[in-house]
C-alpha positions as CSV (number, residue, x, y, z in Angstrom):
1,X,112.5,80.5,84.1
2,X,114.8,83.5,85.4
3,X,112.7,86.9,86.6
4,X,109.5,88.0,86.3
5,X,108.6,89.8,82.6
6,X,107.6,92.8,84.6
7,X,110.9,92.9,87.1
8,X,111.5,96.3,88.3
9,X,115.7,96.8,87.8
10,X,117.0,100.1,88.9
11,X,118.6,102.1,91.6
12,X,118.1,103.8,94.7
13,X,119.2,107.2,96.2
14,X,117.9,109.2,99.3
15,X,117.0,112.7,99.5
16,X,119.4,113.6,102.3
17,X,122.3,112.4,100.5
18,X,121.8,113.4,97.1
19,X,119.4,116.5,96.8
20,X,121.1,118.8,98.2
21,X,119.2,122.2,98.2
22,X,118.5,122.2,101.9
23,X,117.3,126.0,102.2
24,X,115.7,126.2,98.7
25,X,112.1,126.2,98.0
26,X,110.9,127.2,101.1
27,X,112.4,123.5,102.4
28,X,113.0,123.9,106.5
29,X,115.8,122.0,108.5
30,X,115.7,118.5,109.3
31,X,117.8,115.6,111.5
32,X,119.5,114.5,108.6
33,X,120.9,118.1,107.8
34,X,123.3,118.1,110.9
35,X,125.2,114.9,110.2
36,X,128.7,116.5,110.2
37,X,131.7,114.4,108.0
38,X,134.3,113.7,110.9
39,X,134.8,112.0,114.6
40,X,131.6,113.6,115.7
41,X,129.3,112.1,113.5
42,X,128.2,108.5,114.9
43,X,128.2,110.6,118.4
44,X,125.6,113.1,116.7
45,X,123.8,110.3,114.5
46,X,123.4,108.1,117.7
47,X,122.1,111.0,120.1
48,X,125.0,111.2,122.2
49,X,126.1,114.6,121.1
50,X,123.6,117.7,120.5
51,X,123.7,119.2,117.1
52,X,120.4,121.1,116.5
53,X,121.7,123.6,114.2
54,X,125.2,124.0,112.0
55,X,128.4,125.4,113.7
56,X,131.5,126.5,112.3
57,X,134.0,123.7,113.2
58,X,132.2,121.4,110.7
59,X,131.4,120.6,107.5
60,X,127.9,119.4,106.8
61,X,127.6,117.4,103.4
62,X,123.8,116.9,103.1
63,X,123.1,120.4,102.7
64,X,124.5,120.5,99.0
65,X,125.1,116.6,98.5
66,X,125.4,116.4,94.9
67,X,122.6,118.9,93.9
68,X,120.2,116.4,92.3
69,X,118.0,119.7,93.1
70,X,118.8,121.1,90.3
71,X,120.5,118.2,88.5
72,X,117.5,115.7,88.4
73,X,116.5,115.9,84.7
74,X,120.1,115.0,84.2
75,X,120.6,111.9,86.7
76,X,116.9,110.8,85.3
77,X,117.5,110.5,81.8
78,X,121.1,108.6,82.7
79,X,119.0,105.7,84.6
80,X,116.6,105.9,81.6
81,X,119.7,105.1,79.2
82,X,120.8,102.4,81.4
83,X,116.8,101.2,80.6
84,X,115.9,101.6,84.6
85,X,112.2,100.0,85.5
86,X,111.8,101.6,88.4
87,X,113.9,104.5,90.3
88,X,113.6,104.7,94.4
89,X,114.1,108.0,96.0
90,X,113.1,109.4,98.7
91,X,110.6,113.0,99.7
92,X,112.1,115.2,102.1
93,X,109.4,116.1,104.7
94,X,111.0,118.9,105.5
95,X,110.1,120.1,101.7
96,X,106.5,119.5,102.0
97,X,105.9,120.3,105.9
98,X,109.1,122.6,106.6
99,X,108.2,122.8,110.6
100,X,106.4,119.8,110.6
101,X,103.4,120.5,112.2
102,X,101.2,123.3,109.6
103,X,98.3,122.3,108.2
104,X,98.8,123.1,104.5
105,X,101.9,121.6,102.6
106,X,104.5,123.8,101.1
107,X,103.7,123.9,96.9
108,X,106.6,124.6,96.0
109,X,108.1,121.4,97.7
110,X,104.7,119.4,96.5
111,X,105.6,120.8,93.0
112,X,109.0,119.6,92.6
113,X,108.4,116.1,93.4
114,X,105.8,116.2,91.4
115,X,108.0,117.2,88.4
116,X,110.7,114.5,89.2
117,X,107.8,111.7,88.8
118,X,106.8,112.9,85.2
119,X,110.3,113.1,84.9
120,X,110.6,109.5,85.9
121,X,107.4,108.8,83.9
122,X,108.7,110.6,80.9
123,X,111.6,107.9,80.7
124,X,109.5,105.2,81.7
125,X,110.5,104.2,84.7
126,X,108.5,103.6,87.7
127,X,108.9,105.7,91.1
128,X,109.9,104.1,94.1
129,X,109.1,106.1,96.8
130,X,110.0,106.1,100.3
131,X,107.8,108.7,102.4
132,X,110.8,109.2,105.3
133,X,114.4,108.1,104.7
134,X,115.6,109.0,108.1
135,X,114.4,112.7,108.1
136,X,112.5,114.3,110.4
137,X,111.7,118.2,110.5
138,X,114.1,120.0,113.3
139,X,111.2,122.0,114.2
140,X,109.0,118.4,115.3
141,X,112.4,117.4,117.2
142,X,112.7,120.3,119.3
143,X,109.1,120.9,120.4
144,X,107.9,117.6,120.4
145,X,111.1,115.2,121.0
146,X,110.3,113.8,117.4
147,X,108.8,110.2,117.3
148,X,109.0,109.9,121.2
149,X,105.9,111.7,120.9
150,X,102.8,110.2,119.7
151,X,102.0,113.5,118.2
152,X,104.4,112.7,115.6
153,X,101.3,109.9,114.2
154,X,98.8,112.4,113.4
155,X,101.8,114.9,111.5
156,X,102.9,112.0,109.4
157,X,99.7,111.4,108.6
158,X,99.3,114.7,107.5
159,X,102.2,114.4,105.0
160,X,101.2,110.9,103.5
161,X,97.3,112.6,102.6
162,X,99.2,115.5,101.2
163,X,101.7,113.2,99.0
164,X,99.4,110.4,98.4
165,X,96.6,112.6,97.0
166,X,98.6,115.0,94.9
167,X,100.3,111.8,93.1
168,X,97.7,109.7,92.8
169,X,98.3,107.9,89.3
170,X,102.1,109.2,89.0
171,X,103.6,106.7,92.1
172,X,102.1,103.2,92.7
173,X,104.7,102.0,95.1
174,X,105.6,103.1,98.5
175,X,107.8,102.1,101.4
176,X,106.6,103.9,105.2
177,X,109.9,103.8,106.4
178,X,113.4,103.1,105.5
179,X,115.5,100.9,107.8
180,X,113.1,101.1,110.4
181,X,115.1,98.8,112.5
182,X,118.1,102.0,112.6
183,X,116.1,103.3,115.4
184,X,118.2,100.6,117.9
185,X,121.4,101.8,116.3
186,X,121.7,105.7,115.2
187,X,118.5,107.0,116.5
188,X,118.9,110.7,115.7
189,X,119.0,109.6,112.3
190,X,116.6,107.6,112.3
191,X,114.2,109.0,114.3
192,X,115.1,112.4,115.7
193,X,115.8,111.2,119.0
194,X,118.6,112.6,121.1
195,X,119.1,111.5,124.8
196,X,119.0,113.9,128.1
197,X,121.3,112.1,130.5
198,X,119.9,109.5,132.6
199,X,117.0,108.9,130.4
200,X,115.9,105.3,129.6
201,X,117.2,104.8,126.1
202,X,116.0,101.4,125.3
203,X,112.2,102.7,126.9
204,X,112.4,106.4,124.8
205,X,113.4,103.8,121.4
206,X,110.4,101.5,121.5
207,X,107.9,103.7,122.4
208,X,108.8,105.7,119.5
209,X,109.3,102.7,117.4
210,X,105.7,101.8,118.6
211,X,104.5,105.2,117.1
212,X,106.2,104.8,113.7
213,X,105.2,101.3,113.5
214,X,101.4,103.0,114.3
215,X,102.3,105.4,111.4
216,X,103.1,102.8,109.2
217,X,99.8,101.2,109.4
218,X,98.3,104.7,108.9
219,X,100.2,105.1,106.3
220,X,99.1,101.7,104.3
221,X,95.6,102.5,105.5
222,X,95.7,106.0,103.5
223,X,97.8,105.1,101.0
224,X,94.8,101.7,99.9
225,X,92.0,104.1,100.4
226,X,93.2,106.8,98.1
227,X,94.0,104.5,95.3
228,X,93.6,100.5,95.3
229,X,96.3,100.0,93.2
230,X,98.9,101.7,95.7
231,X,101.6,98.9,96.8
232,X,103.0,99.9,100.2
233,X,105.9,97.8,101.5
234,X,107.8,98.1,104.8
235,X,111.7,98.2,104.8
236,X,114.2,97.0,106.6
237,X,117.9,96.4,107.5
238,X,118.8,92.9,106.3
239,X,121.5,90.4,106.5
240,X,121.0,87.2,108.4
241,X,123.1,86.5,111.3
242,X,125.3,83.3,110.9
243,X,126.4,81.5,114.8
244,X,129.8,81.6,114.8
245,X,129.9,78.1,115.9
246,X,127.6,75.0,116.6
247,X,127.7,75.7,119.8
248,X,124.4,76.2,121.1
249,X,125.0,79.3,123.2
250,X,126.2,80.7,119.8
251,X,123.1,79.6,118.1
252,X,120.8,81.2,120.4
253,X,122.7,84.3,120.1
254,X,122.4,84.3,116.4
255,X,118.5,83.8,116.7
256,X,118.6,86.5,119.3
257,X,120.4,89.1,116.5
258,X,117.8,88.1,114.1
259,X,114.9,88.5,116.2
260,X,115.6,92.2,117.2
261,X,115.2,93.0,113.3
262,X,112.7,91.2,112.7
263,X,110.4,92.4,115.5
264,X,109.4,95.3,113.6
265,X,108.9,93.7,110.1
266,X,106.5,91.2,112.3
267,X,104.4,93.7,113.5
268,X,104.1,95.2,110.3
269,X,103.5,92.4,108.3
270,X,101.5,90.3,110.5
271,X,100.4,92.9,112.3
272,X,100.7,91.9,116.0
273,X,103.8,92.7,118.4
274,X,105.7,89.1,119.1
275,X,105.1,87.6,122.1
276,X,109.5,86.5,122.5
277,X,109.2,90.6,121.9
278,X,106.7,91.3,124.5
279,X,108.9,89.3,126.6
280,X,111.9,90.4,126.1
281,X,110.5,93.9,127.1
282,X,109.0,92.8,130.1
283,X,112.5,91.5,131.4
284,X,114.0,94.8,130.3
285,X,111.5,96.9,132.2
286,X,110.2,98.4,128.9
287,X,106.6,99.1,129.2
288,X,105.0,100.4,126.0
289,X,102.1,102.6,125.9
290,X,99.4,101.8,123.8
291,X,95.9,103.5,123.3
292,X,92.6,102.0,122.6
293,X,92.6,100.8,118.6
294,X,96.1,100.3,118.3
295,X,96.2,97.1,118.1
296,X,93.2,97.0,115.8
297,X,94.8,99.3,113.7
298,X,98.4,97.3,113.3
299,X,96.3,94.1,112.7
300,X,94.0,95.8,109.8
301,X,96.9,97.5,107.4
302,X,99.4,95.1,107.6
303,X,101.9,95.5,103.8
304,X,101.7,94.3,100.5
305,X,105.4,93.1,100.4
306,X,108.9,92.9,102.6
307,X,111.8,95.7,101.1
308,X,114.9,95.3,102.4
309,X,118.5,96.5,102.2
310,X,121.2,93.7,101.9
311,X,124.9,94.4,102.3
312,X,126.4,91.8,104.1
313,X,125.4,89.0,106.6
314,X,126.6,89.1,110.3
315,X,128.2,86.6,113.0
316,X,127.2,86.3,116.3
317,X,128.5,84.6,119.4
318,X,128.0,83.7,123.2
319,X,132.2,84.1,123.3
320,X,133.3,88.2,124.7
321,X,136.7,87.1,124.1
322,X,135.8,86.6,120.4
323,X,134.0,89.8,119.7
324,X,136.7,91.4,117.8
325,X,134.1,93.3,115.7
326,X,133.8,94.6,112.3
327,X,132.1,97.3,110.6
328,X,129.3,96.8,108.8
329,X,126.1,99.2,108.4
330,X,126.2,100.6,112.1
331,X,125.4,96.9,112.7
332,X,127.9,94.9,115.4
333,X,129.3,92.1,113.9
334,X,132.1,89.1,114.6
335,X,134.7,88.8,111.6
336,X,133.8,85.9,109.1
337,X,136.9,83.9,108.8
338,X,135.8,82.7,105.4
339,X,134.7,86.5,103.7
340,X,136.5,89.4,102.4
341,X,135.9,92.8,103.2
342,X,135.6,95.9,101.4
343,X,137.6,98.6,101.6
344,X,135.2,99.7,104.7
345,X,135.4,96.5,106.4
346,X,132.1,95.2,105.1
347,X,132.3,91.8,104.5
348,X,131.0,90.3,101.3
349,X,128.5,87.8,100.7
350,X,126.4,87.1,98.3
351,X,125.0,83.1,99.0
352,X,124.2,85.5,102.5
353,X,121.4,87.2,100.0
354,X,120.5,83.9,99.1
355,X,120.7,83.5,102.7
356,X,118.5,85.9,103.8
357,X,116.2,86.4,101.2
358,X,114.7,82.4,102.0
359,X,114.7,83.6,105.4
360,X,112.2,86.5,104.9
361,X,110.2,84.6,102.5
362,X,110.0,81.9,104.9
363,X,108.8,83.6,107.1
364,X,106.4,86.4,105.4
365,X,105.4,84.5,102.5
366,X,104.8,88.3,100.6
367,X,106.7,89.5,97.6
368,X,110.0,90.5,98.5
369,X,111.7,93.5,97.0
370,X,115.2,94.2,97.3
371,X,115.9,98.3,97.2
372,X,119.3,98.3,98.3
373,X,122.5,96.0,97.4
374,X,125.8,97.3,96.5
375,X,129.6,97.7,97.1
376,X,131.0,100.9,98.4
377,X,134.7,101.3,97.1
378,X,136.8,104.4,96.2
379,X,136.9,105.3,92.6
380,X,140.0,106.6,90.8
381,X,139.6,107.8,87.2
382,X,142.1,107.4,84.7
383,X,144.1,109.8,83.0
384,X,141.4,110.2,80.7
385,X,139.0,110.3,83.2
386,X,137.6,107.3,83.0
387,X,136.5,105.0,86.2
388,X,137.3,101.0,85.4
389,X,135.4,99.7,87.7
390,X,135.6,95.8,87.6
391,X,135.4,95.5,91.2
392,X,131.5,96.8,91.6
393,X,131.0,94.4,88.5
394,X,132.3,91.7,90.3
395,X,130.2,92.3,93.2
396,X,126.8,92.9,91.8
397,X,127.2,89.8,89.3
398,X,128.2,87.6,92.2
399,X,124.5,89.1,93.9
400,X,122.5,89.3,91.3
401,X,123.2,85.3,90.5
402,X,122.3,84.6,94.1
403,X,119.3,86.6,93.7
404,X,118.6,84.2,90.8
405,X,119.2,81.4,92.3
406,X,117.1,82.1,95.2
407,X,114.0,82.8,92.2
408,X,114.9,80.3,90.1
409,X,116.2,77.6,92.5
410,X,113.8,78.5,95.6
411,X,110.7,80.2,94.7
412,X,111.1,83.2,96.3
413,X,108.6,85.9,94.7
414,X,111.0,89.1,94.1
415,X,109.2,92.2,92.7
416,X,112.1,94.0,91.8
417,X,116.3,94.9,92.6
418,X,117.3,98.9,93.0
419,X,120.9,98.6,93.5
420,X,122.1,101.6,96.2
421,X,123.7,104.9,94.9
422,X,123.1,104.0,91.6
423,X,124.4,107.9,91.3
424,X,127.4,108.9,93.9
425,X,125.9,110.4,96.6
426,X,126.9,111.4,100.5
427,X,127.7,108.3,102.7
428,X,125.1,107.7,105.5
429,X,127.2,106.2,107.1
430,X,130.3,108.1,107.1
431,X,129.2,111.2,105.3
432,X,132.3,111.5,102.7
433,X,131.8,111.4,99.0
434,X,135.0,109.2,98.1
435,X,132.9,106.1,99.5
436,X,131.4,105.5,96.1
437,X,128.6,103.4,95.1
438,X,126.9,104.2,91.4
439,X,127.8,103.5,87.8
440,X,127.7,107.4,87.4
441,X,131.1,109.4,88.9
442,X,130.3,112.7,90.6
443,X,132.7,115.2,90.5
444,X,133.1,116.3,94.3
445,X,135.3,115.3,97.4
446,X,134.6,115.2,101.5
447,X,135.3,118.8,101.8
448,X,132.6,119.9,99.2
449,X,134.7,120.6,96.3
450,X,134.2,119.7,92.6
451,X,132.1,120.7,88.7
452,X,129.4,118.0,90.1
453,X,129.8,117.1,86.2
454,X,128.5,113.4,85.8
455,X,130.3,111.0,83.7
456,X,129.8,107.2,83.3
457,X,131.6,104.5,84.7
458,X,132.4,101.2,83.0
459,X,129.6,99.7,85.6
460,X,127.4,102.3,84.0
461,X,127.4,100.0,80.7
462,X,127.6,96.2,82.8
463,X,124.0,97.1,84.0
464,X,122.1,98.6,80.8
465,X,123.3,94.9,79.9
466,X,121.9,92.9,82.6
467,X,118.8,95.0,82.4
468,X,118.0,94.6,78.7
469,X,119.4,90.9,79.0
470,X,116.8,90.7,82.5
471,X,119.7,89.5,84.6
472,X,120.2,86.5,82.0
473,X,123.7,88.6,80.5
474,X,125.6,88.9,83.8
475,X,129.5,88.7,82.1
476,X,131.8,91.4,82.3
477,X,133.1,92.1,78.8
């Protein structure tokens, strides 16, 4: 049986961590530019700590990332020798919109995008695009507190006329919103949103999750009308949560986790807010405003498929003295006993895909897409500069099998696989460059220095394999 004919295999990048360019083609400042490398960025990325324009104490690695700005016919026509189906990327709003807020989109921005799709096209492979990977113009979150303002609706819906009309027949498939869930867990990345003190955080996060899930409808809404054939998916953070015990307190705790993550991909898929969500925001004091026809308007453009990110799964428990946490995707975890970790602390799981994947399928019953999977590890070339990189071969094998399993074995409809940074790009995360990800080595360190010259790893090779083979070759020869 094995994958669809049509299965879309590639890799996924974001524009704040690989394009680079930040003050080039009339592009204006956005969240994701002031993520400094260091101590201070979860403070910043979490709205702890202000950081509404660069300083000299830090170094700032989205503004140059790898320079796909320039380098994109390059990185393009690598994924098309690997034999790439589809490549996800994301547009910069601040490159079509620089403020935010103007009525007329910047050309040049429109214009470049444009030329990466023929690009794309030119290779054959399909775009993926995802209209906002975390950024938000600087301009929309000092004047308008960025999505704590309902404002922030009618500018995104600006930008998707303006994208979805200008590549009409170049992009088919869209996500609204990557991770939307990181709004809980680093919401000045995710959504522009820094705290004053003694403001209600959990209030000032759902309300603007409830205008970004209203976006997202919008969003779908525009993106059908324009052309029928669009394909708009919603995205989010995944990795089910296992109980640390049988214990049912532990259970519960578990079902908890999950909820919160799933509360978004609910509305947007079924298009109605939960009622174990309403609840739990009427214990919390959380009262969300809502206007005449929002609730229409969630329940009319509800997505063509479920995207998601999978890295790892998570643990909870009812136990504080066992909360001896681990990393893991900004997401609080309790150490699995029976996993290994990368060199990050992420744990590794692949039957947790498996996991998962039956979870959301379960529970959606729409096509499923996976846009993100991969290992993050450091890379040390040779003396002949090569980059041996079993251990990424290893780990993708061991997910892709699950994927297959779950296909093959459980009838879960899967559209496609983008493995994350299928290029080296910035950490989201941490923001260094030695936290590697993509079967093609970039020349440059933390501090910004390096040729940016690309060269292939032995990954690079694995993959053009268990895409021509459509994940039937998966050995490591």
């Amino acid at each position: 049986m094995g994958f669809r004919k049509d299965f879309l295999w590639g890799g996924a990048t974001a524009a704040n961590q690989c394009e680079g360019g930040y003050d080039k083609g009339g592009r204006g400042l956005a969240n994701v530019d002031l993520a400094p490398v260091g101590e201070d960025r979860f403070p910043v990325i979490t709205g702890e700590m202000k950081m509404f324009d660069f300083d000299e104490k830090h170094f700032y690695p989205a503004q140059n990332a790898i320079d796909m700005y320039t380098h994109f016919k390059e990185d393009i026509a690598l994924f098309g020798e690997m034999g790439f189906k589809t490549y996800r990327l994301s547009i910069a709003w601040s490159r079509i919109f620089p403020m935010g807020d103007e009525t007329e989109p910047n050309e040049e921005g429109l214009q470049f995008y444009e030329d990466l799709f023929k690009e794309c096209r030119k290779h054959g492979i399909e775009p993926l695009v995802t209209i906002t990977h975390f950024d938000c113009p600087m301009h929309l979150v000092e004047k308008y507190g960025a999505w704590r303002s309902r404002e922030m609706v009618g500018f995104y819906e600006n930008l998707c006329h303006a994208i979805f009309n200008r590549y009409k027949g170049l992009v088919k498939y869209w996500l609204t919103f990557n991770e939307i869930n990181m709004i809980l867990h680093a919401p000045f990345m995710g959504a522009g949103l820094y705290f004053e003190e003694g403001e209600n955080k959990e209030q000032v996060k759902y309300q603007a999750a409830h205008h970004e899930l209203l976006a997202s409808a919008v969003a779908t809404k525009i993106a059908h009308e324009v052309d029928p054939e669009n394909q708009v998916g919603c995205m989010l953070a995944a990795g089910t949560n296992y109980a640390y015990t049988c214990k049912p307190e532990d259970v519960w705790a578990a079902k908890k986790s999950d909820r919160e993550n799933y509360f978004f991909i609910d509305v947007q898929s079924r298009g109605a807010y939960p009622t174990y969500a309403l609840k739990e925001m009427e214990r919390n004091g959380i009262k969300i405003q809502m206007e005449e026809g929002d609730a229409e308007l969630l329940k009319a453009h509800t997505v063509d498929f479920i995207s998601f990110s999978y890295y790892s799964s998570r643990v909870q428990t009812s136990d504080p003295k066992l909360l001896e946490e681990t990393a893991g995707n900004i997401f609080a975890s309790v150490k699995n006993p029976y996993l290994e970790a990368s060199e990050w602390g992420w744990q590794i799981d692949p039957l947790g895909l498996r996991v998962t994947m039956n979870d959301l399928y379960d529970r959606y019953q729409k096509p499923l897409f996976i846009v993100e999977n991969g290992l993050g590890a450091v890379d040390t070339p040779d003396e002949n500069g090569n980059v041996i990189d079993d251990y990424r071969i290893s780990y993708l094998a061991a997910h892709i099998q699950a994927m297959k399993d779950a296909v093959e074995l459980d009838g879960v409809d899967l559209l496609g696989y983008t493995t994350w940074g299928c290029i080296d790009l910035v950490s989201a995360g941490t923001g260094e460059m030695k936290k590697r990800y993509g079967f093609i080595y970039v020349d440059r360190d933390n501090d910004g220095n390096g040729t940016l010259k690309r060269s292939k790893k032995k990954s690079f090779d694995w993959y053009k394999q268990v895409i021509a083979s459509n994940g039937e070759d998966l050995s490591n020869k």
